[in-house]
N, C-alpha and C positions, 0 to 999 in steps of 0.2 A: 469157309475160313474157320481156323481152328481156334476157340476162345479160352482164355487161362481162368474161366471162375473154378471155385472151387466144385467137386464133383457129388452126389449124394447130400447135400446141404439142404437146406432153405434160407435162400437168401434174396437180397432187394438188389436187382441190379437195372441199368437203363436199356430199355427198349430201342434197340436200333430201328424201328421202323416207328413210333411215335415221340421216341426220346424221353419218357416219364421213368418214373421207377416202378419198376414190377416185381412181385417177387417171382421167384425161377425154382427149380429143382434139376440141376443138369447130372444125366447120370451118362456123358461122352463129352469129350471137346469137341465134338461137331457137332451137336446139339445147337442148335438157329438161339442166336438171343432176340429172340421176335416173342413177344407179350401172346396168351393165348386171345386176348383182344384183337390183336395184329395178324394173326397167322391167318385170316382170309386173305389177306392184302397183296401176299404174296403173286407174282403175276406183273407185266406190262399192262396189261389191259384192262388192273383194276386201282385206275392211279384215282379217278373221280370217286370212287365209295372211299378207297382209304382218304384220301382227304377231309370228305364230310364225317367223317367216323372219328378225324383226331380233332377235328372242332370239336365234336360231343365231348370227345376225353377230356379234352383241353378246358373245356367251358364246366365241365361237373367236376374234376380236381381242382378248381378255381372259385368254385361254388364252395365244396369244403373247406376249403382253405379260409375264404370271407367266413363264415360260420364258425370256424374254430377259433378267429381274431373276434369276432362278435362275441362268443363264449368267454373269452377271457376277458373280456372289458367288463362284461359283465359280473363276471366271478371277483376280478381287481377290484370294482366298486363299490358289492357288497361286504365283501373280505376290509376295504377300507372303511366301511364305514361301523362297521364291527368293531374293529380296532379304533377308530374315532371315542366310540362310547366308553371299552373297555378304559382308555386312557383317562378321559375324562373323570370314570369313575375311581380311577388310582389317585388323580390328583386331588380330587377331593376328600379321598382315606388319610392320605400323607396331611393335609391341612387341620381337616379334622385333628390328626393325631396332634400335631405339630400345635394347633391352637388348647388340646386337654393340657399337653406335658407342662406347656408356657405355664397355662394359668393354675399348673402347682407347683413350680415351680419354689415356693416361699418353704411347701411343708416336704420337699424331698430330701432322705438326708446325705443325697451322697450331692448337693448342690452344683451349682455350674451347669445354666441350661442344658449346652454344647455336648455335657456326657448325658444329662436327659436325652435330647433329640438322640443319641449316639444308639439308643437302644435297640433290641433286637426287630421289636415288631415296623417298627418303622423303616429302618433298612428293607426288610423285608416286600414291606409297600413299595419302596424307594426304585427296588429292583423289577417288581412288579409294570411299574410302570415305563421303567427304563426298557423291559422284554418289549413290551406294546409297543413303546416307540420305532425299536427298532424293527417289528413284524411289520407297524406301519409304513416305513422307510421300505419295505421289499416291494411292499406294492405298491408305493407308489414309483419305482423305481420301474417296473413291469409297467405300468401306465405311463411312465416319460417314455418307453420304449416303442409304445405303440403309437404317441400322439407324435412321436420324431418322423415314426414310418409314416406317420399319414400326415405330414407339415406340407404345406404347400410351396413349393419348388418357385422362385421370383421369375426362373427363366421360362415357367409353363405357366402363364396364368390361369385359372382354371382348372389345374389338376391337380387332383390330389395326390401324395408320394406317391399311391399304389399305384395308381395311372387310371383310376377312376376321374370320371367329372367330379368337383368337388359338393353338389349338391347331391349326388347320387350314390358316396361315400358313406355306408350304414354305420362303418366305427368312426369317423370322423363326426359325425351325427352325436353317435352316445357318448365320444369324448371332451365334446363341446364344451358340455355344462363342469365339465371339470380343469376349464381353462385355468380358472385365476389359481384355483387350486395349488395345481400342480407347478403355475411360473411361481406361485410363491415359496410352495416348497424350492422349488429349484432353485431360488436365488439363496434363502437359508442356506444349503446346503455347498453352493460356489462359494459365500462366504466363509463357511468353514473348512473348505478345503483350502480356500487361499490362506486361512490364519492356521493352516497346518492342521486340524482338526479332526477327529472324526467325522467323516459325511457318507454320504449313502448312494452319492453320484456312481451311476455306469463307468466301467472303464471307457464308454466309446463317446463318454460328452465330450464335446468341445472344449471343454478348458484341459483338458489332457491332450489334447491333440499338436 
């Protein structure tokens, strides 16, 4: 059967005989979209190896897969907690600043705290830590995404979203300790989306839906 990919390319298409993506190089339309993985399979008589052959596939792109969701939990966590300190350390600039300008306030002559505070370095700070916040808001927005995929389903008890057991779930594991976390964020952020607000919420939460 004649297939319509493109011709001379390199491209990722699906393996009719294990169904994963492959990449291909077709240089004819008659060219087999059979994976160089799969072209032994080919044959009646070789249904028992190709089958044990797509558990392997199946279970090592599914091994990558866990590890790449493990990678990023991890990367989100430290990523947030980087951004935690930086923040931390803005708010304390901005205060800092905010407590110097107050307490000269008596000997400045252009008076009127409000055009004090108005000043350049301060703003500056201001913005400072407004970046941080919102870098922080990415990830943890990257982290609601992942704790949604691995929420535990009422009608499965016992499994976790991915269709793991939920004790033998390695990112539901490392996202644990970030429960309170992250509901706290999440409800901050419902609130200011209900009061019309900037928030940092995924298009695919639930209050959008």
């Amino acid at each position: 059967m004649a297939h319509a990919y493109p011709l001379y390319q390199d491209i990722a298409a699906q393996c009719l005989c294990c169904r994963s993506m492959q990449p291909f190089h077709f240089t004819s339309a008659a060219d087999q979209v059979v994976c160089s993985f799969c072209v032994r399979h080919t044959g009646a008589d070789r249904a028992e190896r190709r089958d044990a052959d797509h558990v392997a596939l199946w279970l090592r792109l599914y091994t990558e897969l866990q590890d790449v969701h493990a990678t990023a939990v991890e990367n989100a966590t430290a990523e947030l907690a980087a951004k935690d300190q930086t923040i931390a350390e803005r708010v304390a600039e901005v205060d800092e600043l905010r407590s110097l300008l107050a307490g000269s306030f008596d000997s400045t002559p252009r008076g009127g705290i409000r055009d004090v505070l108005a000043n350049d370095l301060v703003k500056r700070a201001e913005r400072k830590t407004e970046l941080a916040s919102r870098r922080t808001d990415r990830a943890m927005a990257v982290l609601w995404r992942l704790a949604h995929r691995h929420a535990v389903d009422a009608t499965k008890p016992g499994l976790c979203g991915c269709g793991l057991n939920v004790a033998q779930c390695p990112d539901r594991q490392a996202l644990e300790t970030l429960r309170s976390e992250l509901a706290e964020w999440e409800a901050r952020n419902v609130q200011l989306a209900a009061a019309g607000q900037r928030h940092a919420l995924p298009p695919e939460h639930p209050s959008f839906v």
